[in-house]
Legacy VTK file of the C-alpha trace (Angstrom):
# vtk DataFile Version 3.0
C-alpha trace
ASCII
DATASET POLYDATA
POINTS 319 float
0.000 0.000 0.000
1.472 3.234 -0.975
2.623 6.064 1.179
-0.451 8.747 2.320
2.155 11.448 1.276
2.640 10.894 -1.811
-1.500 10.984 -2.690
-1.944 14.494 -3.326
1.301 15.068 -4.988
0.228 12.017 -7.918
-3.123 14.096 -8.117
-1.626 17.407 -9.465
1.059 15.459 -11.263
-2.222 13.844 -13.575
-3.643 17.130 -13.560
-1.044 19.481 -14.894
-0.360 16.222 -17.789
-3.854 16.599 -19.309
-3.847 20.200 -18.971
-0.322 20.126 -21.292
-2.186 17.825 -24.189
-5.414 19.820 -23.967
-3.080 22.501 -24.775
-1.168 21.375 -27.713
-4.816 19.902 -29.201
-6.741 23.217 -28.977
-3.487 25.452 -30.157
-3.662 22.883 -33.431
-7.247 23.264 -33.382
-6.959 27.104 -33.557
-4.392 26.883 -36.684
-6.363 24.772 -38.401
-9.217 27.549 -39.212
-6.739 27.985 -42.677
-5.329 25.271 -45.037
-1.385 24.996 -46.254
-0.415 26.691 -49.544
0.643 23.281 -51.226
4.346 24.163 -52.845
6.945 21.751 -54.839
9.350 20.066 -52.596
11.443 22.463 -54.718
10.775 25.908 -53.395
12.286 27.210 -50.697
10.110 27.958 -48.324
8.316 24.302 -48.654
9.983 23.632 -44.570
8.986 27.251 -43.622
5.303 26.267 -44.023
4.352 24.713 -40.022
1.632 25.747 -39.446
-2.319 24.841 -41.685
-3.661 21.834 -42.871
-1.295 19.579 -45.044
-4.494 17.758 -46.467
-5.908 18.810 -49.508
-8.951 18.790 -51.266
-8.478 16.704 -54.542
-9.085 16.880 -57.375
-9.630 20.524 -56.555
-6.621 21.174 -55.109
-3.210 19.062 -56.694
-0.302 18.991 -55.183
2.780 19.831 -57.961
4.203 17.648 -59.814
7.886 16.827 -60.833
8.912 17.755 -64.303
10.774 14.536 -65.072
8.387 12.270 -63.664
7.301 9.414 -65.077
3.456 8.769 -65.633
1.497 8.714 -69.011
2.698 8.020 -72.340
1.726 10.708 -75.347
3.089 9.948 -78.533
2.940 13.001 -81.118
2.450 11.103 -84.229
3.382 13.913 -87.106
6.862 13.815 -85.253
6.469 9.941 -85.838
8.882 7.916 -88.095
7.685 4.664 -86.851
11.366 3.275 -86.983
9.925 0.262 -84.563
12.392 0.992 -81.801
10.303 2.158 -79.162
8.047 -1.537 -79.569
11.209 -3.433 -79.266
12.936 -1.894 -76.334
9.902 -2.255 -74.508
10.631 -4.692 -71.947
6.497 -5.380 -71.559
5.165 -5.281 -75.186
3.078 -2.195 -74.166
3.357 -0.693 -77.491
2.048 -2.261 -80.528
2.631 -0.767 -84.253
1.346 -2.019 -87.683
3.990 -0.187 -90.211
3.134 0.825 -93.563
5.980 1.188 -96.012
5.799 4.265 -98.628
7.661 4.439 -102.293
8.375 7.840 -101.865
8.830 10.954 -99.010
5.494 11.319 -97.643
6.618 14.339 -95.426
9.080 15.787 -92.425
9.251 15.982 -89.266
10.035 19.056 -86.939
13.151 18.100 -86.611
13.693 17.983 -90.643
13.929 14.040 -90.247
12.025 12.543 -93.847
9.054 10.314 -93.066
8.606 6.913 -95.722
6.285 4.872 -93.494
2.719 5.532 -92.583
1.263 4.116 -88.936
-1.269 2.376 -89.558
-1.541 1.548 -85.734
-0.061 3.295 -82.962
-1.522 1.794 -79.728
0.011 2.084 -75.973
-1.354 -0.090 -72.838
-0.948 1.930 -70.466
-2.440 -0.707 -68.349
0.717 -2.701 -69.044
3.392 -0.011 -68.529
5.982 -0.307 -66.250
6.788 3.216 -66.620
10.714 2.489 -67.447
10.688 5.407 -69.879
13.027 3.360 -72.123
10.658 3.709 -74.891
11.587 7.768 -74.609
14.857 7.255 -74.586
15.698 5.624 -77.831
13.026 7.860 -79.628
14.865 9.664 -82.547
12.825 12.461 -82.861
11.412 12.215 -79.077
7.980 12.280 -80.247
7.262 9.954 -77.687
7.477 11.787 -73.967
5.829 10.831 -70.586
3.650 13.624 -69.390
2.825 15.086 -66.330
-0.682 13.605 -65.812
-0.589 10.694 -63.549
-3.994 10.168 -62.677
-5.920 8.367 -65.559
-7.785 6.172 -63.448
-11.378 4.099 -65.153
-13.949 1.600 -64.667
-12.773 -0.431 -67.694
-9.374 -1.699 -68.070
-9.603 -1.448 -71.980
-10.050 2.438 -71.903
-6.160 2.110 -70.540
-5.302 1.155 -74.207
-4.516 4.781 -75.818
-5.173 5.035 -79.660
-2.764 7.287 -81.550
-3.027 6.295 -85.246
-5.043 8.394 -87.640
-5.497 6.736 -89.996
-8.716 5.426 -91.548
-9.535 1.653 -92.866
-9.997 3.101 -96.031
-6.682 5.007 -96.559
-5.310 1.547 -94.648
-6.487 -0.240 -97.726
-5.134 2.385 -100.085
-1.506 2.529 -99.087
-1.284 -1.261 -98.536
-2.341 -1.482 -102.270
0.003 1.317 -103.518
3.003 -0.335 -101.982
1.954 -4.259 -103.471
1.945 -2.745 -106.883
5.359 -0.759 -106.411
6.710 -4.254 -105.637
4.984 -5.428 -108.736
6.199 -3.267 -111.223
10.230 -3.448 -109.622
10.349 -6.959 -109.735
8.711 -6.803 -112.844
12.036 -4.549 -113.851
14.215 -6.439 -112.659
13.392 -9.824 -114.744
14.500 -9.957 -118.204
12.500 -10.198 -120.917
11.708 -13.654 -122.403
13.543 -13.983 -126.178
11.318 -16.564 -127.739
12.779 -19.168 -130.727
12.250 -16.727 -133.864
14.161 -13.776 -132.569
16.572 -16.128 -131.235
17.682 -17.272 -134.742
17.405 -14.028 -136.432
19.182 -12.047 -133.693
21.859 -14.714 -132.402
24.557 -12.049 -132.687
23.204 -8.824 -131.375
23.257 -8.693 -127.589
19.925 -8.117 -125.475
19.396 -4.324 -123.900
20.871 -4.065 -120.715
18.869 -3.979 -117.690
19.638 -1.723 -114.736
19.850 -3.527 -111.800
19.789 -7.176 -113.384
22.498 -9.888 -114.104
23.518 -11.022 -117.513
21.968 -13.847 -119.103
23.965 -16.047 -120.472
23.951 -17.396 -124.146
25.344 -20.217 -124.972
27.975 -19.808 -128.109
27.482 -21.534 -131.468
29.820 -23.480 -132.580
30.733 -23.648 -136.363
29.981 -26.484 -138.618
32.986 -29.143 -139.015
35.237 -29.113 -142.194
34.074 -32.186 -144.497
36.899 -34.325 -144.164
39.512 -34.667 -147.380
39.656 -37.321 -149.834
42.717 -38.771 -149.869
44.170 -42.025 -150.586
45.677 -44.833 -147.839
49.160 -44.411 -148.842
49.409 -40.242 -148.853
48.034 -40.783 -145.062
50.547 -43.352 -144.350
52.848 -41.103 -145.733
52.166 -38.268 -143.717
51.874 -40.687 -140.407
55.677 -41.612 -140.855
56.096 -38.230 -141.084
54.445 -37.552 -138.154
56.509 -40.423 -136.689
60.046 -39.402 -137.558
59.188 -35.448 -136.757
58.166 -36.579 -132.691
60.929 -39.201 -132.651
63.564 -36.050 -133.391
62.017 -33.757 -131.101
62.141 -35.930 -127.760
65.405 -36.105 -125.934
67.488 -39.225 -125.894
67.426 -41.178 -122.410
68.963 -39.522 -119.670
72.114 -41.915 -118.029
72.094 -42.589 -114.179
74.578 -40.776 -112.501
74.412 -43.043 -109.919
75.467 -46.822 -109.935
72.888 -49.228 -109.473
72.588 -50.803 -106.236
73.240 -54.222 -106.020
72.763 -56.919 -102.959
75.504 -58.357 -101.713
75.568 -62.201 -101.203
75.663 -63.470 -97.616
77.920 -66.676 -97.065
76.020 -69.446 -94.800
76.936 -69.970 -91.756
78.960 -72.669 -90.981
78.147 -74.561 -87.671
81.283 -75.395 -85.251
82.495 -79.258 -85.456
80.833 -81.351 -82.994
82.582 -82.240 -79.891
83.603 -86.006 -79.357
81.613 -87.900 -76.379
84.742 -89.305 -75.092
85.644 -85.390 -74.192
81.849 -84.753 -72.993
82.429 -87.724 -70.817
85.170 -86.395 -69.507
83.986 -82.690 -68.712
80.829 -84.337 -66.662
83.236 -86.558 -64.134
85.427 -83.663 -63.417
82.377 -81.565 -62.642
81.330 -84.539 -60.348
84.457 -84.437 -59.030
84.891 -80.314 -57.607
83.022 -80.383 -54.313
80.129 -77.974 -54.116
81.241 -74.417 -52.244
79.986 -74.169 -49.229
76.566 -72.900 -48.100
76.975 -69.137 -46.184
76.355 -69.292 -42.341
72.944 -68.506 -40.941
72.669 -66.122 -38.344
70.051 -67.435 -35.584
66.672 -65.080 -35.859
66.198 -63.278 -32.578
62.932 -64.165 -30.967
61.845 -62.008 -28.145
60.167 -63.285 -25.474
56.537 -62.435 -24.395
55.306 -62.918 -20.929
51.669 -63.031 -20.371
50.131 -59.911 -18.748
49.739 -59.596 -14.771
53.548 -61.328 -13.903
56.342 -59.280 -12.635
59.735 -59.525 -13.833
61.900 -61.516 -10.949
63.707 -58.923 -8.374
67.495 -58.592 -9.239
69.176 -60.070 -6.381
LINES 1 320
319 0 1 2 3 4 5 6 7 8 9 10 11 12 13 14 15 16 17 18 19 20 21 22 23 24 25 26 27 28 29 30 31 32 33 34 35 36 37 38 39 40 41 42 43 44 45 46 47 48 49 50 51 52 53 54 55 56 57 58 59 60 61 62 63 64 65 66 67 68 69 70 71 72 73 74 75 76 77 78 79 80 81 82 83 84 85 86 87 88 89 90 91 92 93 94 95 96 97 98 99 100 101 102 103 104 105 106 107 108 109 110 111 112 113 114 115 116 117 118 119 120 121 122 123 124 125 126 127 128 129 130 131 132 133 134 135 136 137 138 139 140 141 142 143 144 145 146 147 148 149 150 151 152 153 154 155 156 157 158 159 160 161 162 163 164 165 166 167 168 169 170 171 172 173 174 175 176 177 178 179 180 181 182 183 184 185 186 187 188 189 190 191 192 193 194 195 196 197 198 199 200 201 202 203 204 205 206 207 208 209 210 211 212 213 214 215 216 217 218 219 220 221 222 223 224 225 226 227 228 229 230 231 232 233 234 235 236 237 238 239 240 241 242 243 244 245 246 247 248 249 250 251 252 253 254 255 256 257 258 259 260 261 262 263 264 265 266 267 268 269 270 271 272 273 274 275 276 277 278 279 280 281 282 283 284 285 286 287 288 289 290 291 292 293 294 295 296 297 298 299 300 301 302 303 304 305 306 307 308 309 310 311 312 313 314 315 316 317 318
């Protein structure tokens, strides 16, 4: 049980702590009659600003936003070249383009950058956007910028995909056709023309008209008509055969002798085997080796074996 002193003094001690946060509440309660100026992070005075209401009243009321920030994708498409790069660096496939390829300039850019392909579809999902702003960055004409509008929030996930070709189906269908039959007609250039049998035989010699752009064709060449061969009789050819004959045999060079001689084996003698040894003298070789004692056998030192004594005996005292 505590000390009867001590009552009193924890009595004003609660007192004078609620009076302090009744305080501090009704002095914010006072300053809160007007609202914060909402400022950039930028300006200087944005720590100066203590006293108001932070809170405010959106979409009314926005608080400012950074100018390299990162939020929705607008993609001015006169300033468009539709080089592809900005669908392939995507690391989300957010951007999808149809390209539509042109036989001649079909205008500039602001940047004085010639345009030869129409977009027939320009479409970002935003809804897929990672917001990397890669896509800006390899932009050659930066046509394609993230703006300052972050708040494009809707019921319907499909209004996220953002529609910036202009193009109608109709001029779609038009330009699609205009560039099959530029194909048409250039690889219709580029082939040579067919020579058919009649102008083959009456123009054999005169060369076909050059082609820009295409390889030669090759003609195969005509070969003349063989002599009819001579009449003449067996012996003027036999004739001219020895001829022939004697002409080759004086024009080729006479054998050439080997400077070196010519390597011949040399005979080996056989062998002849030594004379066979009498078996009186064999008989008398085996009794003398009977005869020579054998040498002596080396001495054998004795092995040393040590002696093991089973375990628990003591050795005998040395007297």
């Amino acid at each position: 049980m505590k000390d009867k002193s001590t009552y009193w003094s924890d009595i004003s001690l609660t007192a004078s702590s609620v009076y302090t946060g009744l305080r501090l509440t009704l002095s914010h309660l006072l300053k809160a009659r007007k609202s914060r100026i909402p400022v950039a992070i930028k300006d200087p005075n944005y720590f100066a600003l203590q006293e108001g209401i932070s809170t405010i009243q959106y979409p009314h009321e926005t608080i400012p936003v950074p100018d390299h920030g990162r939020y929705q994708l607008h993609n001015e498409i006169d300033d468009c070249i539709v080089c592809d790069k900005c669908a392939k660096i995507c690391p989300v496939d957010c951007i999808d383009i149809v390209p539509i390829k042109s036989a001649e300039e079909i205008g500039k850019t602001s940047d004085g950058t010639p345009k030869r392909i129409y977009a027939a579809k320009f479409d970002i999902d935003m809804a897929k956007c990672c917001f990397c702003g890669l896509c800006t960055t390899v932009c050659p004409t930066e046509c394609l910028t993230m703006t300052k509008k972050y708040d494009f929030s809707v019921f319907d996930i499909r209004d996220h995909n953002f529609v910036f070709g202009d193009m109608t189906e109709a001029q779609i269908k038009e330009k699609k056709e205009n560039w099959e039959e530029h194909q048409r007609n250039k690889t219709a250039a580029a082939t040579p023309p067919v020579v058919t049998a009649t102008e083959n035989n009456t123009e054999s010699n005169e060369a076909p008209p050059a082609v820009p752009g295409a390889k030669p064709v090759f003609r195969p060449r005509v070969m003349k008509p063989a002599a009819p061969p001579t009449t003449e009789t067996p012996k003027e050819e036999a004739k001219e055969i020895t001829e022939k004959k004697e002409e080759t045999a004086s024009l080729t060079p006479p054998p050439a002798t080997p400077s070196k001689p010519v390597f011949r084996p040399k005979i080996m003698k056989p062998v002849v085997p030594p004379p066979a040894v009498p078996d009186s003298k064999q008989e008398d070789k085996a009794e003398e080796k009977e005869a020579t004692p054998p040498a002596p056998a080396p001495a054998v030192r004795p092995v040393f074996r040590p002696k093991i004594k089973p375990p628990g005996q003591n050795p005998p005292a040395e007297s």
